[in-house]
C-alpha positions as CSV (number, residue, x, y, z in Angstrom):
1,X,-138.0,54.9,-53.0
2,X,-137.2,56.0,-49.7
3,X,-133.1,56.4,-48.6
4,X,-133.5,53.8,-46.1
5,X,-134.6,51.5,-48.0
6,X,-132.1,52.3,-51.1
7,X,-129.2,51.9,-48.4
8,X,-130.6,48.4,-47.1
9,X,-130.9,46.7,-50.7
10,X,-127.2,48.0,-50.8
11,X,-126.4,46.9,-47.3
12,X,-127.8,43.6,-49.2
13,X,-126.1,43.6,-51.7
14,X,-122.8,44.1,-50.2
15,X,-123.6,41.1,-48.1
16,X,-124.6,39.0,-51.1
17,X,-121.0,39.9,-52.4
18,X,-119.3,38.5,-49.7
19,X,-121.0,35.4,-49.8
20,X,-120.5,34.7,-53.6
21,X,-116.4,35.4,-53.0
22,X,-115.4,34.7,-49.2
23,X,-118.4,32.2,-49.0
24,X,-115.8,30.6,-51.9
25,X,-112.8,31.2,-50.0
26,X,-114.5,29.7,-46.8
27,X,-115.0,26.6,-48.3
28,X,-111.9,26.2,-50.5
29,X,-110.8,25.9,-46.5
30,X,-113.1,23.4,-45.7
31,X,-112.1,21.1,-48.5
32,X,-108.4,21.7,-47.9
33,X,-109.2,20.1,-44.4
34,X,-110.9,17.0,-46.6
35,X,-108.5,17.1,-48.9
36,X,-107.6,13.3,-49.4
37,X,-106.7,10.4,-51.7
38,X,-103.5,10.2,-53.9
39,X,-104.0,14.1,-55.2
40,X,-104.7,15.6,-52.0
41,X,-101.1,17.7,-52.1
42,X,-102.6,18.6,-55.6
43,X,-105.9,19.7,-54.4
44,X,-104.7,21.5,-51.6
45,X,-101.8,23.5,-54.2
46,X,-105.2,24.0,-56.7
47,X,-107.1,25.6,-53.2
48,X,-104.0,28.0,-52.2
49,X,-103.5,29.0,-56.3
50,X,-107.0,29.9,-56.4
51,X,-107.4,31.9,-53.1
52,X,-104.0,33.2,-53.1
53,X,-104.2,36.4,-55.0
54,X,-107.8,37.7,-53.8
55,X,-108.8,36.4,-50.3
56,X,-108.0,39.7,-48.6
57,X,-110.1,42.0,-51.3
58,X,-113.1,39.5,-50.5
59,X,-113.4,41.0,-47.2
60,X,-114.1,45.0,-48.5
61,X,-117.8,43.6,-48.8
62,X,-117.9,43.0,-45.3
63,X,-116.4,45.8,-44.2
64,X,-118.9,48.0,-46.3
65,X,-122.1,45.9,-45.4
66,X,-120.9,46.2,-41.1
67,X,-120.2,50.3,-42.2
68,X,-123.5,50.6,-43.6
69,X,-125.3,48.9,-40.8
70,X,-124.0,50.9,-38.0
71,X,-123.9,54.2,-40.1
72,X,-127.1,53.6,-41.8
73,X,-129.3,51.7,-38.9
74,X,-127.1,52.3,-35.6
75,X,-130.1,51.0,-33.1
76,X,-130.1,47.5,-35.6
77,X,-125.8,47.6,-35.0
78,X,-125.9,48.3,-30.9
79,X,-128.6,45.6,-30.8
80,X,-126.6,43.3,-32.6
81,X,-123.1,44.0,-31.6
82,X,-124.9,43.3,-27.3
83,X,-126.8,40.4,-28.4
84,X,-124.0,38.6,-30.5
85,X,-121.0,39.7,-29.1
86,X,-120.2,36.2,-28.4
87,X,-120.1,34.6,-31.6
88,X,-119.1,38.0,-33.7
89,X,-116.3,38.0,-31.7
90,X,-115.1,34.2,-32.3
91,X,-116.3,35.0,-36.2
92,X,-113.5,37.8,-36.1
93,X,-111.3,35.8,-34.4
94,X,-111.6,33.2,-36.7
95,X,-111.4,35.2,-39.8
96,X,-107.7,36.8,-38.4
97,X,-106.3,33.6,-37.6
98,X,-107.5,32.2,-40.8
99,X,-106.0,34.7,-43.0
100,X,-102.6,35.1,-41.0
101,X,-102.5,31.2,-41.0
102,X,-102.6,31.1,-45.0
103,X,-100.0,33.5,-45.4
104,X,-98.0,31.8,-43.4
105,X,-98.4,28.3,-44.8
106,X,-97.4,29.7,-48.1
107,X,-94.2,31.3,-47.0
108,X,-93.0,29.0,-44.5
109,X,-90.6,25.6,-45.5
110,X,-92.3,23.6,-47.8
111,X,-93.0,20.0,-45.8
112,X,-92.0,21.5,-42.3
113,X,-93.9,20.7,-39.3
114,X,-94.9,24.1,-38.5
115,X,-96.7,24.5,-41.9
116,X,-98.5,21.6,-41.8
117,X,-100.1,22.9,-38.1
118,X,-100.6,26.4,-40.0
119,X,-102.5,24.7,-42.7
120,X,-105.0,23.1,-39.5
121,X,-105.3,26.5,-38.4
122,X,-106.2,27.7,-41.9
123,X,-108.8,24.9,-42.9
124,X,-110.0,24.9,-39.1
125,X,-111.0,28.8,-39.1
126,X,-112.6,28.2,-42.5
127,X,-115.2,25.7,-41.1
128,X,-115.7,27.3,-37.9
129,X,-116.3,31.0,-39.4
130,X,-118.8,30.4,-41.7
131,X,-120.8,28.3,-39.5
132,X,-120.7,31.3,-36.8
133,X,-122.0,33.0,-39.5
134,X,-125.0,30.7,-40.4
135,X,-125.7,30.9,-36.8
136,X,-125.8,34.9,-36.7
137,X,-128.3,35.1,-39.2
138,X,-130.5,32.4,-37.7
139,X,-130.8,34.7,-34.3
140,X,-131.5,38.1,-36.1
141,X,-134.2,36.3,-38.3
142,X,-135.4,33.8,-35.8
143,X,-137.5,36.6,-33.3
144,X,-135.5,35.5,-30.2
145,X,-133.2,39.3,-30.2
146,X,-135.6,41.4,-28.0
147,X,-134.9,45.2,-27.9
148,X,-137.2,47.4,-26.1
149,X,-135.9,51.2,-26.4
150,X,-131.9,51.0,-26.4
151,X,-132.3,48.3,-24.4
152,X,-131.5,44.4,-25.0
153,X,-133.3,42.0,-22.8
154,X,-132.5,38.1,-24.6
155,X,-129.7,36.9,-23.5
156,X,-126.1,36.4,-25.4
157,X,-126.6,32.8,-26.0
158,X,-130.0,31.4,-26.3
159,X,-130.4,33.3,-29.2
160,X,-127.4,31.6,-31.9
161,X,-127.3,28.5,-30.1
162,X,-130.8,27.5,-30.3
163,X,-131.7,24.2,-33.0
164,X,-132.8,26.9,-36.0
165,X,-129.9,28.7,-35.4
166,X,-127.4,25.7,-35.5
167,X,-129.3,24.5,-38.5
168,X,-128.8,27.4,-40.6
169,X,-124.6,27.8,-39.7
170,X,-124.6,23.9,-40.7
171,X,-126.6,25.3,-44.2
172,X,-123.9,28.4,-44.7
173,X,-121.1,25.7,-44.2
174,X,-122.6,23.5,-46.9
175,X,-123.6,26.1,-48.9
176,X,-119.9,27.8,-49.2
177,X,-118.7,24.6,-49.8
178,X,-120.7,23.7,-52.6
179,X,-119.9,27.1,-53.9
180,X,-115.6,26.6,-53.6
181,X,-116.4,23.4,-55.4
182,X,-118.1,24.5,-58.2
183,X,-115.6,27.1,-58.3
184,X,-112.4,25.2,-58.4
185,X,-113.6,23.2,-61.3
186,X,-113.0,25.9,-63.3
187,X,-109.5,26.7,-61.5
188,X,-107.5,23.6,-63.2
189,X,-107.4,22.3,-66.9
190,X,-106.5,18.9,-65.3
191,X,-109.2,15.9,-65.4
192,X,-108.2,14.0,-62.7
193,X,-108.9,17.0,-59.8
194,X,-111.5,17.9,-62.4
195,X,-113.0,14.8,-61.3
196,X,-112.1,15.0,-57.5
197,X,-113.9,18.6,-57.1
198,X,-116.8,17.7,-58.8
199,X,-117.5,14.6,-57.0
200,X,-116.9,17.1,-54.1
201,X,-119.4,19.5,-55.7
202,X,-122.0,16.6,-56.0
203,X,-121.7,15.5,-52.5
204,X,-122.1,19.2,-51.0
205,X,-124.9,19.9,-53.3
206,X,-126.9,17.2,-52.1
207,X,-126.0,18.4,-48.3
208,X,-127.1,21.5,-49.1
209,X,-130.4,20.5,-50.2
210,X,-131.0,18.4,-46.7
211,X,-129.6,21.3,-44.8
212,X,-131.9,23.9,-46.2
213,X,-135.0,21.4,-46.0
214,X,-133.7,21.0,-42.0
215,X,-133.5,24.8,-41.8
216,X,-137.3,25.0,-43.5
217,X,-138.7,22.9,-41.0
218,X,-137.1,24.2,-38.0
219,X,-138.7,27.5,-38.9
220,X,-141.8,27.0,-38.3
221,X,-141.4,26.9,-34.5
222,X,-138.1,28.9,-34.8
223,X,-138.6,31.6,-36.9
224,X,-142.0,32.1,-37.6
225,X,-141.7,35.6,-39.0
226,X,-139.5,34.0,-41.5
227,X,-141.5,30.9,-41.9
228,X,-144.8,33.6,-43.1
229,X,-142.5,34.8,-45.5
230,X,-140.8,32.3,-47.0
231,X,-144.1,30.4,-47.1
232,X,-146.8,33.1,-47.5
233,X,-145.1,35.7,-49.6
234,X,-145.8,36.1,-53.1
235,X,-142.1,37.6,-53.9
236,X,-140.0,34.9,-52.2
237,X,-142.0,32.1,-53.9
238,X,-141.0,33.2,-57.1
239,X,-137.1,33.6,-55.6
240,X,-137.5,29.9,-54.2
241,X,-138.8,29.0,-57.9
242,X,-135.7,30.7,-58.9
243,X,-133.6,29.1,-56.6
244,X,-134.6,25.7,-57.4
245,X,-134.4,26.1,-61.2
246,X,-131.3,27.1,-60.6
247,X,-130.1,24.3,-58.3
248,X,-131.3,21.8,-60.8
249,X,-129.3,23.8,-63.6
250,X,-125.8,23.7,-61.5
251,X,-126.4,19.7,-60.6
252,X,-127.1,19.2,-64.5
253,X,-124.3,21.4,-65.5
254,X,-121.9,19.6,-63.4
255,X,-123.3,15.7,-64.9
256,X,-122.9,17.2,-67.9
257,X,-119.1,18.1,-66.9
258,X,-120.0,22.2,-68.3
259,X,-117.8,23.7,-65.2
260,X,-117.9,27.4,-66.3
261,X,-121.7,27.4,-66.9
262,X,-121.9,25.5,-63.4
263,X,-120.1,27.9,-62.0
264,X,-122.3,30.5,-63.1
265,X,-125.6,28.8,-62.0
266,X,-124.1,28.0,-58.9
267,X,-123.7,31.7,-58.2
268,X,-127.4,32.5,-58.7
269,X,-128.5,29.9,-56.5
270,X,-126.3,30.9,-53.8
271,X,-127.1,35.1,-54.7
272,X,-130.8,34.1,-55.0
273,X,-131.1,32.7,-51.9
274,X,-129.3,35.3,-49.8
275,X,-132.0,37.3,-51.5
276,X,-134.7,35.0,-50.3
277,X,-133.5,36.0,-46.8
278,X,-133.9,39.3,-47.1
279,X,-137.4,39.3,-49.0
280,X,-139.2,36.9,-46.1
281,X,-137.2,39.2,-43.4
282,X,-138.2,42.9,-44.5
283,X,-139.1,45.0,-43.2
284,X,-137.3,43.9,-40.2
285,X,-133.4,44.1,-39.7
286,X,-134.0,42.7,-36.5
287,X,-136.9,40.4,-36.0
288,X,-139.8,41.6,-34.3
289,X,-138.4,44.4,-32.8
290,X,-136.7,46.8,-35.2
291,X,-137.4,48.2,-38.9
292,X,-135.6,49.7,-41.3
293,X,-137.4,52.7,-40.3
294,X,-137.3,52.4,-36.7
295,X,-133.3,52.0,-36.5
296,X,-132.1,54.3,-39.1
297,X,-130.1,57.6,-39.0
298,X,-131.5,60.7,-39.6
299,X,-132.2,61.9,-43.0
300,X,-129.0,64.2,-43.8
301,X,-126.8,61.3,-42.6
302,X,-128.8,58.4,-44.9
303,X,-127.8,61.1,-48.4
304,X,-124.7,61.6,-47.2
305,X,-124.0,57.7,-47.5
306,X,-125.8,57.6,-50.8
307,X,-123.9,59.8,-52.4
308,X,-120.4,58.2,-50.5
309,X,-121.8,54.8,-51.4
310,X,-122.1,56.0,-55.4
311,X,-118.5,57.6,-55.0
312,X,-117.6,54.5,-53.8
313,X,-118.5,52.3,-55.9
314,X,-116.9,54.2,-58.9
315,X,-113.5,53.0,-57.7
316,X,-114.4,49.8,-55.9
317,X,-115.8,47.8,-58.5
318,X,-113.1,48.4,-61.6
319,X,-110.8,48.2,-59.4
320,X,-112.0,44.8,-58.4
321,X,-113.1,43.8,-62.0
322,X,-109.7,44.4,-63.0
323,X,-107.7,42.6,-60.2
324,X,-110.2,39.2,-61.5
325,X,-108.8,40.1,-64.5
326,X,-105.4,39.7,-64.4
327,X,-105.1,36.9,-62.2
328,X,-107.8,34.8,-64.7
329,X,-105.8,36.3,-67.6
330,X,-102.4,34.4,-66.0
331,X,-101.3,31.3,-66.9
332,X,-102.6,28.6,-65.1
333,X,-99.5,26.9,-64.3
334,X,-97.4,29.8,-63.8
335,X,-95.7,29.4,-60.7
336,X,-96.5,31.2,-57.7
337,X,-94.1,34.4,-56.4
């Protein structure tokens, strides 16, 4: 297996991390803006409990998916970072103010007027980010990024702001919040927002499914590369199979009130599909113009990654594995510091 190719399934991988946790953490912020009815202080205290002591770690994935990119495949990274300079930007944006507003709500007077507008700060960035998101991915995939030689002729707008584009930020919205759903049901031993979050999960699972069936038919006309390979490839079939069987499992599991084992089918469908994208994109990082082979480094710099990568990853993921650890471990009514 070539090194390129090794460092893209990482690349991959690393972005299939971050959806499965900040994709959570996204939309535990979109259903602290919903948050409603006679529990909604309790739903929102449930949201800040769970993010609380891992929302910052959830951003390493990023940060080692964007370091692999423009170390890895620098002539994918320039053409990215010219062509979507606009919404990258606001998706940073929106990720700092996100974060600084939830630290702030925490720490600032309980009730006071100034946390409540932190808290619209915090649930606004989380619907706005992931959307921008959505709508990054739509332009790499959707064929309308044209690079010839180092130079980028498209435009810095037509490209995330066309109809296939919206469609699939509106799908990553749904998607993460179907995920923090699923998710918090597993957060709280108490029925009654038991019963709140999975209603919640229920109504953002059925969103998802009309989102992705908008996003399939907008890509015939605005992705075609993508439509040949979600359509016409053997291998993503089988991960759409996949992805279905395990849709159908997380809706039964949640009927069936089984919140762990929802929550655990729920993370496949979400992981399979991100791995649907990349099967019906490769081997393109940007559609039509640039391979994995055209854009990457040379060869000495691609090993030297691998073996940083493997280093890496030695402290990275106990380190992570024990952090989930501890927090799960705690009480689930201890008090927060």
């Amino acid at each position: 297996m070539s090194t390129e190719l090794l460092l893209g399934g990482a690349m991959v991988g690393a972005f299939l991390l971050y959806a499965l946790f900040a994709g959570a953490d996204f939309g535990g912020g979109v259903w602290d803006l919903l948050a409603s009815g006679p529990r909604k202080a309790e739903q929102r205290a449930l949201i800040s409990k769970a993010i609380g002591p891992v929302w910052e770690v959830n951003h390493v994935w990023l940060i080692i998916g964007v370091v692999l990119l423009f170390s890895a495949f620098p002539r994918a990274f320039a053409a990215l970072s010219v062509a979507l300079h606009v919404p990258l930007t606001l998706l940073l944006l929106g990720i700092v103010f996100r974060g600084t507003a939830f630290t702030f709500r925490t720490y600032d007077t309980r009730g006071d007027q100034v946390q409540r507008r932190w808290g619209l700060v915090f649930s606004g960035a989380s619907v706005v980010s992931p959307a921008l998101l959505g709508m990054c991915v739509g332009a790499i995939v959707s064929g309308d990024i044209r690079v010839r030689g180092l130079v980028v002729e498209s435009g810095f707008f037509s490209a995330w702001l066309s109809p296939f584009a919206l469609s699939v930020g509106l799908f990553a919205l749904c998607l993460f919040a179907f995920l923090a759903a699923v998710y918090l049901l597993a957060e709280t031993d108490e029925p009654a927002l038991q019963e709140d979050f999975r209603r919640r999960a229920l109504g953002a699972g059925v969103a998802v499914f009309l989102a992705a069936l908008a996003v399939l038919v907008l890509a015939r006309q605005g992705a075609p590369r993508v439509w040949a390979g979600l359509t016409g490839s053997p291998f993503a079939l089988v991960l759409h199979a996949a992805t279905a069987v395990a849709a159908v499992t997380a809706f039964a599991l949640l009927l069936a009130r089984r919140f762990w084992l929802a929550r655990v089918a729920a993370a496949a469908q979400v992981g399979l599909i991100v791995l649907g994208w990349a099967a019906s994109q490769y081997p393109y990082l940007v559609v039509p113009d640039l391979t994995l082979q055209d854009a990457a480094a040379p060869a000495a710099t691609l090993r030297s990654l691998l073996v940083a990568l493997a280093v890496g990853a030695v402290l990275i993921f106990p380190s992570v594995a024990f952090l989930l650890r501890v927090f799960q471990s705690a009480p689930r009514d201890a008090p927060r510091p």
